[in-house]
C-alpha positions in Angstrom: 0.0 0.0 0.0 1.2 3.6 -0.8 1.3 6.1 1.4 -0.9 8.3 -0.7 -3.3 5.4 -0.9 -2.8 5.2 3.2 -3.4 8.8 3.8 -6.1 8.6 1.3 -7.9 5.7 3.8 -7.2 7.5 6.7 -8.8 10.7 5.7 -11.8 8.9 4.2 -11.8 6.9 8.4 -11.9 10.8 9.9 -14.5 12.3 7.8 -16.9 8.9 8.6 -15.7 9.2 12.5 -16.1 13.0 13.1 -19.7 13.5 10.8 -22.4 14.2 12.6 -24.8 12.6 10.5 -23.9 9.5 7.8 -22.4 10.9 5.0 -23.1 10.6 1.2 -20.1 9.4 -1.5 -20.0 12.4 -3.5 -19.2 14.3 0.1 -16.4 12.4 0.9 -15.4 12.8 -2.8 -15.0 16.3 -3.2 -12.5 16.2 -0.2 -10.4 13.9 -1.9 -8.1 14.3 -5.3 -9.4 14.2 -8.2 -9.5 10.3 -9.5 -9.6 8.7 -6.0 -11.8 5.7 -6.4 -13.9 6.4 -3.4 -16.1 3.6 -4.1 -12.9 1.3 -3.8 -11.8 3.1 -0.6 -14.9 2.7 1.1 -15.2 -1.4 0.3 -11.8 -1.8 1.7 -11.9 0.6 5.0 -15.5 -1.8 5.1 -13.4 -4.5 5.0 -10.8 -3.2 7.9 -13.5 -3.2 9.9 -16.0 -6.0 9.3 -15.0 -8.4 12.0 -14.4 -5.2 14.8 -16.5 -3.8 17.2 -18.1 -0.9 15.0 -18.5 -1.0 11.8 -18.5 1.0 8.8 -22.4 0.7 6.9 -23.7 2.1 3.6 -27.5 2.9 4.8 -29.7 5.0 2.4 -26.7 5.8 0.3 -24.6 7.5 3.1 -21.6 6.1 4.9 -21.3 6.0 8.6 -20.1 4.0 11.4 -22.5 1.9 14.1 -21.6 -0.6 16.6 -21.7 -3.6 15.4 -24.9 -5.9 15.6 -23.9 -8.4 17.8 -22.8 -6.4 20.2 -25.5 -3.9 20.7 -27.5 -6.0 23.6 -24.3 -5.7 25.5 -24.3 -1.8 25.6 -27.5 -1.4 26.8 -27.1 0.5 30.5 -30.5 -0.4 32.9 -31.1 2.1 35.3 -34.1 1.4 37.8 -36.2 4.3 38.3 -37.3 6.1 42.3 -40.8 6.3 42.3 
């Protein structure tokens, strides 16, 4: 892997991470050079993080990151409630 292709994946990783909100293709696109194959990016950072504890997921044609399925019971906090 080059390191432009490396800074391009890590870049692509901080946009997801610090957006608010899921984030379309052609967003991530225009902060990238010209020519980057974003679609290609986002299938492999997908891949880097397939088998992790968030994941990266293309919902409604925006990219974003969510914890991943199986663990989501696990994070669920009780609290009881003073009546």
């Amino acid at each position: 892997m080059s390191d432009e292709h490396f800074q391009q994946i890590r870049l692509l990783e901080a946009m997801i991470f610090a957006a608010a909100e899921p984030v379309p293709e052609t967003g991530l696109a225009a902060r990238l050079p010209d020519g980057t194959d974003v679609a290609g990016l986002l299938r492999e950072l997908s891949g880097l993080y397939a088998n992790r504890g968030v994941n990266l997921v293309h919902v409604d044609g925006k990219w974003a990151f969510r914890t991943a399925a199986d663990l989501g019971q696990r994070l669920q906090i009780e609290q009881k409630v003073h009546r």
